[in-house]
Biotite code that builds the C-alpha atoms (Angstrom):
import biotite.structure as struc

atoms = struc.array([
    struc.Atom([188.861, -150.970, -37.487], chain_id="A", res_id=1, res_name="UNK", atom_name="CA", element="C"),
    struc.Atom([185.843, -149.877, -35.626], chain_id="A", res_id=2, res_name="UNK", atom_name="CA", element="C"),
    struc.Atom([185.757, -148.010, -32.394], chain_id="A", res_id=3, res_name="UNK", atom_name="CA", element="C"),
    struc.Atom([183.344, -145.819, -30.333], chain_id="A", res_id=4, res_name="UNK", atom_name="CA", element="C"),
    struc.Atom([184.443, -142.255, -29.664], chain_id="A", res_id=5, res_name="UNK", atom_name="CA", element="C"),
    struc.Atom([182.834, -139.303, -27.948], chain_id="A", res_id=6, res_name="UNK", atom_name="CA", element="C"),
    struc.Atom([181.460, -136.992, -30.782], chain_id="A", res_id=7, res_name="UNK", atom_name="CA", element="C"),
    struc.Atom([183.735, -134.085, -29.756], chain_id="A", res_id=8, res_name="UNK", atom_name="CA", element="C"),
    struc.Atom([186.745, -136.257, -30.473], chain_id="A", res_id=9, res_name="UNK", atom_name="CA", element="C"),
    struc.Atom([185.867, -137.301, -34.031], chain_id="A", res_id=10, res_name="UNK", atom_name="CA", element="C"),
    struc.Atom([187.502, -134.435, -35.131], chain_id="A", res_id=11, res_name="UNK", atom_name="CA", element="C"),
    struc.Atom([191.296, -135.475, -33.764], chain_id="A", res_id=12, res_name="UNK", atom_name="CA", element="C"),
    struc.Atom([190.335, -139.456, -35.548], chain_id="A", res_id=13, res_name="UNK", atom_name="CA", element="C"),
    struc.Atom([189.923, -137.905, -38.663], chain_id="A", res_id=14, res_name="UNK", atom_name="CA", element="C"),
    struc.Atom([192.929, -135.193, -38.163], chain_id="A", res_id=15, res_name="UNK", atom_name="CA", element="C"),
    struc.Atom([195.000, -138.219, -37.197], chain_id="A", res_id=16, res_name="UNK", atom_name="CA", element="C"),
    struc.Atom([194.102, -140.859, -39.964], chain_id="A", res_id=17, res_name="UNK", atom_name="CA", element="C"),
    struc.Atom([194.448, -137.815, -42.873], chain_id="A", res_id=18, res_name="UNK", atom_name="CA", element="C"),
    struc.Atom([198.291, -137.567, -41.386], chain_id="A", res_id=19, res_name="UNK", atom_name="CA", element="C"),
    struc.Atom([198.599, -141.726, -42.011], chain_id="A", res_id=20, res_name="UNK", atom_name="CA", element="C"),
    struc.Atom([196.944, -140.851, -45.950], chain_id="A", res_id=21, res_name="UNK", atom_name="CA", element="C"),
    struc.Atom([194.344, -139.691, -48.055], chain_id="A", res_id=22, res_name="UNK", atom_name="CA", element="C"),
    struc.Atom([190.713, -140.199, -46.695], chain_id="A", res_id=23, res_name="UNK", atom_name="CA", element="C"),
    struc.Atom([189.022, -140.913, -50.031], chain_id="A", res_id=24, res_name="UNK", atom_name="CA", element="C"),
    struc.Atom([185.136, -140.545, -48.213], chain_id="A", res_id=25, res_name="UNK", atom_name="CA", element="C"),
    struc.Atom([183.262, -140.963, -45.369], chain_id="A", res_id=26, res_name="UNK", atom_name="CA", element="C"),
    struc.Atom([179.462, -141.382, -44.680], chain_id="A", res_id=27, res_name="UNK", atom_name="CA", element="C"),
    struc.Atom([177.373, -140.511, -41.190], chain_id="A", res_id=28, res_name="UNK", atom_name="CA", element="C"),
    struc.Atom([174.749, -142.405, -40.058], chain_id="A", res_id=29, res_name="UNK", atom_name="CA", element="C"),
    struc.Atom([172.806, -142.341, -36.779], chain_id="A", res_id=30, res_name="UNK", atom_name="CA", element="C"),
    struc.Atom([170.202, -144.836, -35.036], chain_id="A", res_id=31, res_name="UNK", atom_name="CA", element="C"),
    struc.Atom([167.683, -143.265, -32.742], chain_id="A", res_id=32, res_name="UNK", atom_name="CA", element="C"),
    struc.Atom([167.981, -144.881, -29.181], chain_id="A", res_id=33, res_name="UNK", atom_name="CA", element="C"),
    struc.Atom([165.733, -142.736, -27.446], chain_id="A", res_id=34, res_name="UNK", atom_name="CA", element="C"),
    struc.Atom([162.474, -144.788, -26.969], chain_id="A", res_id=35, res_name="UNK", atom_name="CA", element="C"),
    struc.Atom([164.954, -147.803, -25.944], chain_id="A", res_id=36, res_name="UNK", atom_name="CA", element="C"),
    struc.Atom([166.536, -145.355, -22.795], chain_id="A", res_id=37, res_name="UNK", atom_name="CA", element="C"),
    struc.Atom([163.522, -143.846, -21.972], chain_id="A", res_id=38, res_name="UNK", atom_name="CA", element="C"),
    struc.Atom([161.753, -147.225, -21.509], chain_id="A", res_id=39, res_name="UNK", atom_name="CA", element="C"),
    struc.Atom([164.923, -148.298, -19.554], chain_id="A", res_id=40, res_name="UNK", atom_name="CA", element="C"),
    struc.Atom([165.114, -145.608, -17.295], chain_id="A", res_id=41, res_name="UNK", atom_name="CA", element="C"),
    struc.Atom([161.210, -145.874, -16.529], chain_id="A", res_id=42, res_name="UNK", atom_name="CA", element="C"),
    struc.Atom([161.991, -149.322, -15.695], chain_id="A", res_id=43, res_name="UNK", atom_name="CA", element="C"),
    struc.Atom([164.925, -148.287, -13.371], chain_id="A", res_id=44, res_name="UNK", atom_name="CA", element="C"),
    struc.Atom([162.600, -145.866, -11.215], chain_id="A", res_id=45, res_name="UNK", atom_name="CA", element="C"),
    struc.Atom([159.536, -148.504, -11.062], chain_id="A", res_id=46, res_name="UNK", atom_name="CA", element="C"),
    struc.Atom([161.876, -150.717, -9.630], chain_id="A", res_id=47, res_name="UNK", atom_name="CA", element="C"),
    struc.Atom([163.669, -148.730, -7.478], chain_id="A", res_id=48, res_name="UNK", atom_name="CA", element="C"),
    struc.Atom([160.102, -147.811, -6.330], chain_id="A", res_id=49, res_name="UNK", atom_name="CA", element="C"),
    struc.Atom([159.049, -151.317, -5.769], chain_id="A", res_id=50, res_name="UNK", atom_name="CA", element="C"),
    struc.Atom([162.662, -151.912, -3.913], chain_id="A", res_id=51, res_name="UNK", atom_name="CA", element="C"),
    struc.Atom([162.203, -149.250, -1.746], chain_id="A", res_id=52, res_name="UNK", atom_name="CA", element="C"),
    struc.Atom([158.640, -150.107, -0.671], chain_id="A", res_id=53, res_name="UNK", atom_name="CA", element="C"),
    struc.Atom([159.512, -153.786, 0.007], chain_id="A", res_id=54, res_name="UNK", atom_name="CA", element="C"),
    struc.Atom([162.355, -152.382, 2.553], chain_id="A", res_id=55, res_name="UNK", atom_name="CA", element="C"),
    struc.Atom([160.021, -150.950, 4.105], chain_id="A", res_id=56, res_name="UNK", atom_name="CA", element="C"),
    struc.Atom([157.675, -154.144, 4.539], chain_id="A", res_id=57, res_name="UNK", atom_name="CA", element="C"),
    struc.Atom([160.874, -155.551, 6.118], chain_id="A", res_id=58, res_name="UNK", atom_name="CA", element="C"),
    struc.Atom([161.296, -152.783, 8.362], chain_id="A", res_id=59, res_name="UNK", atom_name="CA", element="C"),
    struc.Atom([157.956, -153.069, 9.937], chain_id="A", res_id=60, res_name="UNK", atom_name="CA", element="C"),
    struc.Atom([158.116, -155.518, 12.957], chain_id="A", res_id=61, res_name="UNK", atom_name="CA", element="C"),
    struc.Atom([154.353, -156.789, 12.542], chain_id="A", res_id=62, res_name="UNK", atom_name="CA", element="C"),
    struc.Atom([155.081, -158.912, 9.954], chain_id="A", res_id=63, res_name="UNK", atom_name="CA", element="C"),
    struc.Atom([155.496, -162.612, 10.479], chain_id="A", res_id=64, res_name="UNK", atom_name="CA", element="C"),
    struc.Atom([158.346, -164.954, 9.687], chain_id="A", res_id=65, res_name="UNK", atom_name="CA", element="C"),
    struc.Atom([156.772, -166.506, 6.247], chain_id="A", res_id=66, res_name="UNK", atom_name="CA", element="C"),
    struc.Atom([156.017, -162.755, 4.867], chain_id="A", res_id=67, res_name="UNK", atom_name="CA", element="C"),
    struc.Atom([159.591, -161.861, 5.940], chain_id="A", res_id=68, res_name="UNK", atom_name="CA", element="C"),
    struc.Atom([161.049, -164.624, 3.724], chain_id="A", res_id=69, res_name="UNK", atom_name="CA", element="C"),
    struc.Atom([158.249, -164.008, 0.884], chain_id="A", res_id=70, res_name="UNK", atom_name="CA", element="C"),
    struc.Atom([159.448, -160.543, 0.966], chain_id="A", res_id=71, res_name="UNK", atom_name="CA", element="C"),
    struc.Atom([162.876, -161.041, 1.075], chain_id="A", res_id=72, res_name="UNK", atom_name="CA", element="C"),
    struc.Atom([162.734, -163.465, -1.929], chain_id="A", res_id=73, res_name="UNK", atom_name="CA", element="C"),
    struc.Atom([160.982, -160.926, -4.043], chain_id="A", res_id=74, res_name="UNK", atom_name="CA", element="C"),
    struc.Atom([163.738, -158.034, -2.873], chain_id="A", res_id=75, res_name="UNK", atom_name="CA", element="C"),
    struc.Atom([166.288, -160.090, -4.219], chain_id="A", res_id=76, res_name="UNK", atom_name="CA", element="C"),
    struc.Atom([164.334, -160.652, -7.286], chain_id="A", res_id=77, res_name="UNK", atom_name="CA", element="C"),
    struc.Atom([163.965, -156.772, -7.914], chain_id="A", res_id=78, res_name="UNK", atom_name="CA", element="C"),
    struc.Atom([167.491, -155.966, -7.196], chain_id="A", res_id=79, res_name="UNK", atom_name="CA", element="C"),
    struc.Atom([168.651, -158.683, -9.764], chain_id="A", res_id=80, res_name="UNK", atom_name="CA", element="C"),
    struc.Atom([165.779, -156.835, -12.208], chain_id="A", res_id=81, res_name="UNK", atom_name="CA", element="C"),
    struc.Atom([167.193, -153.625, -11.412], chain_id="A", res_id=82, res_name="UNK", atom_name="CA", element="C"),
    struc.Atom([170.686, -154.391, -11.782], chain_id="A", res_id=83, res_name="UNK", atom_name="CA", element="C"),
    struc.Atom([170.230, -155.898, -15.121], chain_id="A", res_id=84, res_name="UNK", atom_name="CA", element="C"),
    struc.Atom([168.188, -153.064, -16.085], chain_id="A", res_id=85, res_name="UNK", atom_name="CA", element="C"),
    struc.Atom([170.646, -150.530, -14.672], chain_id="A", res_id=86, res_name="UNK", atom_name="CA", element="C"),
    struc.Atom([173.378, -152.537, -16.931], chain_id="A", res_id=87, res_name="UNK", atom_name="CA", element="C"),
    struc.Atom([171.433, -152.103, -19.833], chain_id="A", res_id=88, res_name="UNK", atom_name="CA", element="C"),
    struc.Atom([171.076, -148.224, -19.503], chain_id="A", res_id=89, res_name="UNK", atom_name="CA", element="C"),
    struc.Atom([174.604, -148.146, -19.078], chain_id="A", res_id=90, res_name="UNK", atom_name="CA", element="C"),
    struc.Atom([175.401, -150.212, -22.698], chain_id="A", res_id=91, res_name="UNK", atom_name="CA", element="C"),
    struc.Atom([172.341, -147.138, -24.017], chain_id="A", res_id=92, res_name="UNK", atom_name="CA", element="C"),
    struc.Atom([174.483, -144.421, -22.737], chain_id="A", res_id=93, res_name="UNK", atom_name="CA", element="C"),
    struc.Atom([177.714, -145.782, -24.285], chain_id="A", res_id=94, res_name="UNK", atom_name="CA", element="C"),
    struc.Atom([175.956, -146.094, -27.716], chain_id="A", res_id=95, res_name="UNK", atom_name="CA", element="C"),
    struc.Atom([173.976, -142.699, -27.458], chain_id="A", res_id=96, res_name="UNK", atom_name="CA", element="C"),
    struc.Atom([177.158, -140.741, -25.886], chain_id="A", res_id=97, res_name="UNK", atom_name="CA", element="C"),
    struc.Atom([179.829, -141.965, -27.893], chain_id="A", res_id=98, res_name="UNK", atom_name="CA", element="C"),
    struc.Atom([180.054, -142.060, -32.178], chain_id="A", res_id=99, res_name="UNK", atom_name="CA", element="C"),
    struc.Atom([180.293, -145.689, -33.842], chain_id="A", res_id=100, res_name="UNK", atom_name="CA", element="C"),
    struc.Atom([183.179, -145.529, -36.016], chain_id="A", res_id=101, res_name="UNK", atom_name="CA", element="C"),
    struc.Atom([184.035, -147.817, -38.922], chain_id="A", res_id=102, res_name="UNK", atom_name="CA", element="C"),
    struc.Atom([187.507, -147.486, -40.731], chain_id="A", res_id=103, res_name="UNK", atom_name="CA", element="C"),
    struc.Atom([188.520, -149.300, -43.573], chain_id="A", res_id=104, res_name="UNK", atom_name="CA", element="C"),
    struc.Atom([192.370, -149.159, -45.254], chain_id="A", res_id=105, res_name="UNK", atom_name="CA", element="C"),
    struc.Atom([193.373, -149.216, -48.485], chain_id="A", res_id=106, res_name="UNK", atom_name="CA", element="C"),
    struc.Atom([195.845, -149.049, -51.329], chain_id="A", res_id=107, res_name="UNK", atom_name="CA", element="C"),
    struc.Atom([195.170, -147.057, -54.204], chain_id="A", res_id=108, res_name="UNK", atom_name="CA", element="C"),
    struc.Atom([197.096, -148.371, -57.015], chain_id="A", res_id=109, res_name="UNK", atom_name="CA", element="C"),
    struc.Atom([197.910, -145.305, -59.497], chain_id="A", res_id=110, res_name="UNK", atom_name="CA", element="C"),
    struc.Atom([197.772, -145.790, -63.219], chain_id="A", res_id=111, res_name="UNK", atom_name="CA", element="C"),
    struc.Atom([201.671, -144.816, -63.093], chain_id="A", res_id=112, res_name="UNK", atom_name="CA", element="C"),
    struc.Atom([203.252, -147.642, -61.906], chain_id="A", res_id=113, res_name="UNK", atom_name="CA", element="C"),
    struc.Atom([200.708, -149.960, -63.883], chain_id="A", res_id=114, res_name="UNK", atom_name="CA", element="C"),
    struc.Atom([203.239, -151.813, -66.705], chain_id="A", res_id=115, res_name="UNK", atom_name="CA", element="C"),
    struc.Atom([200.713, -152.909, -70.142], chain_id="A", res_id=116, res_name="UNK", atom_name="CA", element="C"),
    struc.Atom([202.005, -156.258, -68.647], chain_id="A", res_id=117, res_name="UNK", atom_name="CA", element="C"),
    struc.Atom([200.310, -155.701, -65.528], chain_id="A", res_id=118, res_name="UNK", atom_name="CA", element="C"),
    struc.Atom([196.861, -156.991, -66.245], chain_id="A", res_id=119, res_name="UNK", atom_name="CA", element="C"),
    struc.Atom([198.349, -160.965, -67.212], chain_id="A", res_id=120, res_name="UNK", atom_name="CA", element="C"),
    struc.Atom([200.052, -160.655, -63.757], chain_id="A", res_id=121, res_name="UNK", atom_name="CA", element="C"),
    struc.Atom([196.911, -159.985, -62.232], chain_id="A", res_id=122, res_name="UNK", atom_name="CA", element="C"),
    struc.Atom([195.140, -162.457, -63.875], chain_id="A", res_id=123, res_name="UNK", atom_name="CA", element="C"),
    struc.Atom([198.056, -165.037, -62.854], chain_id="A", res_id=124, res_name="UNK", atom_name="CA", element="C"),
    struc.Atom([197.453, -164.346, -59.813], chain_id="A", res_id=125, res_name="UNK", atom_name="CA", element="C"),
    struc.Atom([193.684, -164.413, -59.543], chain_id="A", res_id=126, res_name="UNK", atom_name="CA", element="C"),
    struc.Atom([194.066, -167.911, -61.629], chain_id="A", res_id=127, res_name="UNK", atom_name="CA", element="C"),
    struc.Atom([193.695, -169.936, -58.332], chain_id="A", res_id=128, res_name="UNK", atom_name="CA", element="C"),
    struc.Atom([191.163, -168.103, -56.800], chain_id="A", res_id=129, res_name="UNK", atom_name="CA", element="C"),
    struc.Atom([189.138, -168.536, -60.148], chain_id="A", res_id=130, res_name="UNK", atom_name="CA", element="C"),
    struc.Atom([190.191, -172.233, -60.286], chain_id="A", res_id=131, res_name="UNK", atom_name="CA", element="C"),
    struc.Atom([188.895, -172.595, -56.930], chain_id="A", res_id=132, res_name="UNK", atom_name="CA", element="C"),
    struc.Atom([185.475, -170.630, -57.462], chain_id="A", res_id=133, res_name="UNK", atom_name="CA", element="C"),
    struc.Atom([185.061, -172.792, -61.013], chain_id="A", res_id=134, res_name="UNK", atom_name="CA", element="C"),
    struc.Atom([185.999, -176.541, -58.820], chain_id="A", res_id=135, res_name="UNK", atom_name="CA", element="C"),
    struc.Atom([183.262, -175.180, -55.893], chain_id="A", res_id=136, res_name="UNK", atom_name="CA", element="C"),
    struc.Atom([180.862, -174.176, -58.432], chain_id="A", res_id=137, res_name="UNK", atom_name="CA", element="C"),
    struc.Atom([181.389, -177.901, -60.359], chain_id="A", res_id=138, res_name="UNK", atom_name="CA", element="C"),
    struc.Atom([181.179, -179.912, -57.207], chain_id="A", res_id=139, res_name="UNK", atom_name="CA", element="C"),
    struc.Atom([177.417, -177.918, -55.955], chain_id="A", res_id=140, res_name="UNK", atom_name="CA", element="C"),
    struc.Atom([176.460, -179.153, -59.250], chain_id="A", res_id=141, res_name="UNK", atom_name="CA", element="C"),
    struc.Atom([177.150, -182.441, -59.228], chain_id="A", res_id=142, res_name="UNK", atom_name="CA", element="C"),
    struc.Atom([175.769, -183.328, -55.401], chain_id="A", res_id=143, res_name="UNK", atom_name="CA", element="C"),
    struc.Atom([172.667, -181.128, -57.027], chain_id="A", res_id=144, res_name="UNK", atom_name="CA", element="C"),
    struc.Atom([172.177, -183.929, -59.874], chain_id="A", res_id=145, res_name="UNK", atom_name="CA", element="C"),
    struc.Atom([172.994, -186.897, -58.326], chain_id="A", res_id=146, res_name="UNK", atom_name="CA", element="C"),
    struc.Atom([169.796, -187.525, -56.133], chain_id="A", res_id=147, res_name="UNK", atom_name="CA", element="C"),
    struc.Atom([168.074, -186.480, -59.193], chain_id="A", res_id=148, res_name="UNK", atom_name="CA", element="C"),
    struc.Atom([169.995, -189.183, -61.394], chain_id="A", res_id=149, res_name="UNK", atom_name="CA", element="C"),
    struc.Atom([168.822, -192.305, -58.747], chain_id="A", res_id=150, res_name="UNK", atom_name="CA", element="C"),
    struc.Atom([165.578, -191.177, -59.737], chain_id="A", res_id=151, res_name="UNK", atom_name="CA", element="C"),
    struc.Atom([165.240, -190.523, -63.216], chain_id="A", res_id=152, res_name="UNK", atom_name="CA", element="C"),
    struc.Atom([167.689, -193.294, -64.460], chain_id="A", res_id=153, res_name="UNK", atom_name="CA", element="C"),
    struc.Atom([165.907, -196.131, -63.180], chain_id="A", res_id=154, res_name="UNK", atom_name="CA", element="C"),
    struc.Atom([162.681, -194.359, -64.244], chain_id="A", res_id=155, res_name="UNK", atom_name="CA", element="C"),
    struc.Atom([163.583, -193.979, -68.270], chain_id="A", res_id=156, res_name="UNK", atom_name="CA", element="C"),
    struc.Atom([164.720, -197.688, -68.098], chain_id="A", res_id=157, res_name="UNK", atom_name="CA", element="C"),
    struc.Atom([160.868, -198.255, -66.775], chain_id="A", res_id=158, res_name="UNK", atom_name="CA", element="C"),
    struc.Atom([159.778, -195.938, -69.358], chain_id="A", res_id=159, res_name="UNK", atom_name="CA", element="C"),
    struc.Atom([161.919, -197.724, -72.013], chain_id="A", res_id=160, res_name="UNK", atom_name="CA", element="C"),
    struc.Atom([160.890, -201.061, -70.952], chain_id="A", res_id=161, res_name="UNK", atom_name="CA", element="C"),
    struc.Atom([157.064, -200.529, -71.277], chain_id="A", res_id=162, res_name="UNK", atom_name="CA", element="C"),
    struc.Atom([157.226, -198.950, -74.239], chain_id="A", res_id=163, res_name="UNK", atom_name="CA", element="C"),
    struc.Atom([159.365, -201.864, -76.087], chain_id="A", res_id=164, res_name="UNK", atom_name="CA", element="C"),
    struc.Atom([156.421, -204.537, -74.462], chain_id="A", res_id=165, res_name="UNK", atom_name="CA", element="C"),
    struc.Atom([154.041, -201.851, -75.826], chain_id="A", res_id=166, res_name="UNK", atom_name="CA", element="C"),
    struc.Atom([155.611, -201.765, -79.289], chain_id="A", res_id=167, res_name="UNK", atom_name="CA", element="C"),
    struc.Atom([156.057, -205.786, -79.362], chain_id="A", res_id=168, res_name="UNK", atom_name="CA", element="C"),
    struc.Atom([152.186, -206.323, -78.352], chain_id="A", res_id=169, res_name="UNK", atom_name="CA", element="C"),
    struc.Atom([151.296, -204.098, -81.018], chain_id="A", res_id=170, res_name="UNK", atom_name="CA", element="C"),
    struc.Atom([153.347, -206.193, -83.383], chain_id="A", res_id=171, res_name="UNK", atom_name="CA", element="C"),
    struc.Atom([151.811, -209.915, -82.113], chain_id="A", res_id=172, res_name="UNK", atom_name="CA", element="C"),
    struc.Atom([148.447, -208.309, -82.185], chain_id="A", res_id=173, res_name="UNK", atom_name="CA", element="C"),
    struc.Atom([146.590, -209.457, -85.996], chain_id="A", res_id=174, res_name="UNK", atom_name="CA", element="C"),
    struc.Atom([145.253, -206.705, -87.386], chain_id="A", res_id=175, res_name="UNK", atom_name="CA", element="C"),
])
């Protein structure tokens, strides 16, 4: 199971998975995110910036028809950057402000309940998966050799072939 969580919260997980069994281990890691939302929020203000400053182009009345459109075509361009960038910073904050957490489940079979007959059962069982492994493992094999067979087949018989004309010229030759 894996879930985010806010860090002060991690706490209650781990209160409420010890009441559903044992927790055997656990292990903390972190990833540092901080060049990735500082570069994101510089982004954010540099477009806001250049949002704010075409507005005003737009406002003033001076400016013809053509630069109008030019300018509205690049406003809508920076507000789809800054969206998208705005977006992004909000997937940062979710991964900085909240704690990735990976559970895993498990039976622990004790040594109690474990018959001396136990072990053939378990091999019974893994039987098929070790059949299945050993078929898998036969097939690679033989697709592996086969292109290799159309080659060196015909190429012994060649081999075999020149060497018995070999041998027989050696034989008509006088001495």
């Amino acid at each position: 199971m894996s879930l985010r969580i806010s860090p002060g919260d991690l706490k209650k997980l781990f209160d409420q998975v010890e009441k559903q069994g044992q927790i055997v281990g656990h292990a903390t890691e972190s990833e540092d995110k901080t060049t990735a939302v500082l570069d994101t929020e510089a982004r954010i203000k540099n477009l806001t910036g250049f949002r704010d400053s075409l507005r005003m182009m737009m406002a003033k009345s001076s400016a013809s028809v053509k630069d109008l459109v030019e300018i509205q075509e690049q406003l809508t361009e920076v507000q789809s950057q800054l969206d998208s960038e705005t977006a992004q910073r909000k997937i940062l904050a979710n991964e900085t402000e909240k704690v990735a957490v990976d559970i895993t489940f498990g039976v622990e079979r004790s040594g109690r309940n474990r018959s001396a007959w136990t072990p053939i059962g378990d091999a019974l069982r893994e039987s098929g998966t070790d059949l299945a492994v050993s078929t898998a493992w036969l097939i690679s094999a033989i697709v592996t050799i086969i292109p290799w067979l159309v080659l060196i087949v015909p190429l012994c018989w060649l081999l075999r072939k020149f060497w018995q004309r070999l041998r027989q010229k050696a034989k008509s030759t006088p001495s």
